[in-house]
C-alpha positions as CSV (number, residue, x, y, z in Angstrom):
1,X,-9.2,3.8,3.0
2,X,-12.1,2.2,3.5
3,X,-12.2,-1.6,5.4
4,X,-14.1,-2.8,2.2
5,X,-11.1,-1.8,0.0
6,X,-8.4,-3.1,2.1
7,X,-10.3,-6.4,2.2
8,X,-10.3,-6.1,-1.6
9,X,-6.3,-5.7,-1.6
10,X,-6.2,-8.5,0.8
11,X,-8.6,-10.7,-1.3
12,X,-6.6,-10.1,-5.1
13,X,-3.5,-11.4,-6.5
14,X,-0.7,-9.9,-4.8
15,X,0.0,-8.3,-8.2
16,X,-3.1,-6.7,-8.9
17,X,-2.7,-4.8,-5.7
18,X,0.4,-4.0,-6.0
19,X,-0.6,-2.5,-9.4
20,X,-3.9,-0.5,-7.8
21,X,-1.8,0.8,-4.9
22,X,1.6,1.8,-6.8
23,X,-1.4,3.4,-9.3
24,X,-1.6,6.0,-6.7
25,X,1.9,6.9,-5.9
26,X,2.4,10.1,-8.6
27,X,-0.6,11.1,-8.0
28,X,-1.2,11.0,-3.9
29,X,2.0,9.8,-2.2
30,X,0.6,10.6,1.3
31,X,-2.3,8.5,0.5
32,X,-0.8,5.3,-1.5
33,X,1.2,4.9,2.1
34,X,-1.4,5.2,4.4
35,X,-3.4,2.2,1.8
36,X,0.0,0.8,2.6
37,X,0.0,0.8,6.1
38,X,-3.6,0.1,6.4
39,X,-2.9,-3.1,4.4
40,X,-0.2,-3.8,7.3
41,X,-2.0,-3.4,9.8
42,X,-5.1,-5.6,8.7
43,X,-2.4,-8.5,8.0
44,X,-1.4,-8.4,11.3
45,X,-2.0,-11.9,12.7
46,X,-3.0,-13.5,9.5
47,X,-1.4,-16.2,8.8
48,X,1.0,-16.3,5.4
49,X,0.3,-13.3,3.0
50,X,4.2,-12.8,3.5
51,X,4.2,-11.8,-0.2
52,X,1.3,-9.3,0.4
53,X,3.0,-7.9,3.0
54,X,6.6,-7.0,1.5
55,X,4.6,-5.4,-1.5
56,X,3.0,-3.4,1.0
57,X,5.8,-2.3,2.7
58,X,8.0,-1.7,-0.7
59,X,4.9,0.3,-2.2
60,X,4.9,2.2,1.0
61,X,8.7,2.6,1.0
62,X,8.2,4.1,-2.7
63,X,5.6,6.2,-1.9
64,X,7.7,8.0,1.3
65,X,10.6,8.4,-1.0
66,X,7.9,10.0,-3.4
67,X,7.0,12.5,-0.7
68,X,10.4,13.3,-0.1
69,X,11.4,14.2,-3.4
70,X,8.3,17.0,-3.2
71,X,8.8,20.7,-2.8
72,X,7.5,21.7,0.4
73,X,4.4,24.0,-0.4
């Protein structure tokens, strides 16, 4: 994920991200948590955005158990 799109996620409504990232779950698991972690990570010392950062860690929670429900290829 690009630094201009996590910016974006950072700069929307906690529930339009929420809606882009969980968007992306079905589809790419792997990749809706690593957007999830990336959003983490970029929160790091910010101050508030406590809201932003348990969706981020839900919608990475969802997308593991996502991954986990896959067959192995």
């Amino acid at each position: 994920m690009s630094p201009n799109n996590i910016q974006a996620l950072i700069n929307t409504s906690v529930t339009d991200a929420k809606i882009s990232m969980e968007g992306g779950i079905e589809s790419d698991p792997a990749y809706a948590a690593h957007t999830a972690t990336e959003l983490l990570k970029a929160l790091q010392g910010l101050e508030g955005h406590v809201s932003r950062r348990k969706m981020a860690a839900a919608v990475a929670r969802k997308a593991i158990k996502q991954l986990e429900k896959e067959p192995l290829s």
